[in-house]
C-alpha positions in Angstrom: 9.4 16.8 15.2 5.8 15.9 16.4 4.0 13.6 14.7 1.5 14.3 11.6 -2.1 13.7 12.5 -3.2 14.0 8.9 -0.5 11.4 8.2 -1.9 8.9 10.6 -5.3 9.3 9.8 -4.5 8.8 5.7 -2.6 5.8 6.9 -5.7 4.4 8.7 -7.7 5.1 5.9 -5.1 3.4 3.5 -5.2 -0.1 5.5 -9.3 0.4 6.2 -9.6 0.7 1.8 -7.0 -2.3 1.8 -9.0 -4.6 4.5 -11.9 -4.3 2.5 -10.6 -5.1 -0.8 -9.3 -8.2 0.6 -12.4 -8.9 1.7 -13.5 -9.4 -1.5 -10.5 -12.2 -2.1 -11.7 -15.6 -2.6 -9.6 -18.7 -3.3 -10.1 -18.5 -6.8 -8.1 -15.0 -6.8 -5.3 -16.0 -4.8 -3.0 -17.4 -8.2 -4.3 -14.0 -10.7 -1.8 -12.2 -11.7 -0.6 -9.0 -10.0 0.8 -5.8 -11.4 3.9 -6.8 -9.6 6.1 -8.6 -11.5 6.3 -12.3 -10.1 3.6 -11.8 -7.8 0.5 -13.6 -7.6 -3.0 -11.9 -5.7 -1.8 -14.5 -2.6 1.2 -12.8 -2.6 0.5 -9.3 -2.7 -2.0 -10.0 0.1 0.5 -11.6 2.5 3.0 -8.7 1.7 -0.1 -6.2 2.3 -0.8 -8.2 5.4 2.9 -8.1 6.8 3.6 -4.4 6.3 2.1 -3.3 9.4 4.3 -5.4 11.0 7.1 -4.7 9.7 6.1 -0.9 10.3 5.1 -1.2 14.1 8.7 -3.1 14.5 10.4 0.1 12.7 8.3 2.3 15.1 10.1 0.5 17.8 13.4 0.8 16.9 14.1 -2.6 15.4 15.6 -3.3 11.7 12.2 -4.1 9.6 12.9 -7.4 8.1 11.1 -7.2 5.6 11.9 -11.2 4.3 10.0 -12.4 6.8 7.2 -14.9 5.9 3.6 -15.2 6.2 1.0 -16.8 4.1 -2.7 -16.3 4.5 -5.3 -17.3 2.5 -8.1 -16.3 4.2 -9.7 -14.2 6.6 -7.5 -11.5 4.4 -9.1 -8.2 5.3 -9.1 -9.2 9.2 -5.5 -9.9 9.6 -5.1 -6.5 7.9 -7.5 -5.1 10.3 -5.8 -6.8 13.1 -2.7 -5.7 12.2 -2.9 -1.9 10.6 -4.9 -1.6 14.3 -1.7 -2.3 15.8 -0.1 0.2 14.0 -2.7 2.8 14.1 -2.0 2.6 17.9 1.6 3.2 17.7 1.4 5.7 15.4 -1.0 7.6 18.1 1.8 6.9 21.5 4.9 7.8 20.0 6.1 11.2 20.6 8.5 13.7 19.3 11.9 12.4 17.4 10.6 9.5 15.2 12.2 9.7 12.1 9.7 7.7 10.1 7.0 8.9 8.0 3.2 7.6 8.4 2.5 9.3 5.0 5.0 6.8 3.4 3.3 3.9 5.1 0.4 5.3 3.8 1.3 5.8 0.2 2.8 1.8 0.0 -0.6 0.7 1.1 -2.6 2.8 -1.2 -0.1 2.0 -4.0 -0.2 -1.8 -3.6 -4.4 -1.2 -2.6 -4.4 -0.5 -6.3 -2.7 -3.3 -7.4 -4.8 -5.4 -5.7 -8.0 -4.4 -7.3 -6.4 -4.3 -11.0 -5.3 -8.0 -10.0 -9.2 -8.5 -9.5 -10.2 -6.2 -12.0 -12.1 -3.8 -9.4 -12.1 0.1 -9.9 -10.5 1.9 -7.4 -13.1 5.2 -8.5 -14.7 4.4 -5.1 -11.7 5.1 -3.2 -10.5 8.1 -0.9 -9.0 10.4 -3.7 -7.2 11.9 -0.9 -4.9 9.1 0.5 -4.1 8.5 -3.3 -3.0 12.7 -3.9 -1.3 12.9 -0.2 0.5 9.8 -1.7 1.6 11.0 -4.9 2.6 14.3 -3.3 4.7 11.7 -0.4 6.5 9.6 -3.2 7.8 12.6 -4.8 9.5 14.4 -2.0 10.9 10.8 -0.6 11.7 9.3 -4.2 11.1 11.9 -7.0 10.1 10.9 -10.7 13.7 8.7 -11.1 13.8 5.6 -8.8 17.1 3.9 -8.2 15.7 0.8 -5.6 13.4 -2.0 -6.7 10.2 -1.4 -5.0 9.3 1.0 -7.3 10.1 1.9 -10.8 10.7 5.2 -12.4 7.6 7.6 -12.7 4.8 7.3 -16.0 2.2 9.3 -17.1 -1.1 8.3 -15.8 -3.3 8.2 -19.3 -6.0 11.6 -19.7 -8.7 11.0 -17.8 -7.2 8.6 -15.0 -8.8 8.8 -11.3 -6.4 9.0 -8.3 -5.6 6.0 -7.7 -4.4 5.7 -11.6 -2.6 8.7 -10.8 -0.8 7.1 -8.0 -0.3 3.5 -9.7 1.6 5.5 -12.8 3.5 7.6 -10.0 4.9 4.5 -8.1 5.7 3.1 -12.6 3.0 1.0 -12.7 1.7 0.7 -16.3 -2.0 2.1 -16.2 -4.2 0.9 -16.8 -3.1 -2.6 -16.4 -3.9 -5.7 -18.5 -2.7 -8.9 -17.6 -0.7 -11.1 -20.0 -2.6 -14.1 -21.6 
């Protein structure tokens, strides 16, 4: 099977949205709290950060360890560049046969891109509405509303009136909108 186009190019935009939200990190943000349970905005950046990574080394045939560790605190949005670059280039070598998905790595950036700005309390109205549906439509023919792993939890309802990306975050079980604890 040949490789989606479309696929790559909503993954680019994906990492390009999520480079330049962590642009916007400064030190100060690095401890807030994160949608993710246990997660803190420095570690939702260094997972964001590593999953290129861990997607080029998939693309290359290798397990995609995904424990390994990296911890940035600056100079977020570059690394990401630096790395979804790397993966970007991949993504436009390999030829028929891979049985990966750039639409999946797509829809974990954008769904973790929206964590990231509720952690700062950014809107993600400005973002590419289409990353967010393509993703939506991608987590439900890979997972379906009823998740039985850990990275995601089972589907919600996105409140009336939700953008995209709220869409998306309720898709992947995040609670939307979210406020975080005191």
């Amino acid at each position: 099977m040949a490789v989606d186009q479309m696929g790559v190019l909503a993954l680019q935009r994906a990492l390009t949205q999520a480079a330049d939200l962590l642009d916007e990190v400064v030190a100060d943000d690095l401890t807030r709290p994160t949608p993710c349970a246990d997660w803190d905005v420095r570690d939702l950046a260094n997972h964001l950060i590593g999953q290129p990574r861990v997607f080029v080394t998939m693309l290359q045939g290798s397990p995609p360890g995904w424990n390994g560790r990296e911890d940035y605190a600056e100079r977020l949005g570059e690394e990401l560049r630096t790395r979804g670059n790397a993966l970007i280039n991949l993504w436009r070598e390999v030829g028929e046969g891979v049985m990966l998905d750039p639409d999946w790595q797509a829809a974990e950036i954008a769904v973790h891109t929206w964590d990231l700005a509720a952690a700062l309390g950014r809107s993600t109205g400005d973002l590419d509405e289409a990353v967010a549906q393509r993703a939506v439509v991608t987590m439900d023919r890979v997972l379906g509303p009823i998740r039985k792993g850990r990275a995601f939890a089972d589907a919600r309802q996105a409140p009336p009136g939700s953008n995209d990306y709220e869409h998306l975050a309720a898709y992947a079980g995040r609670v939307v909108p979210w406020v975080p604890e005191p």
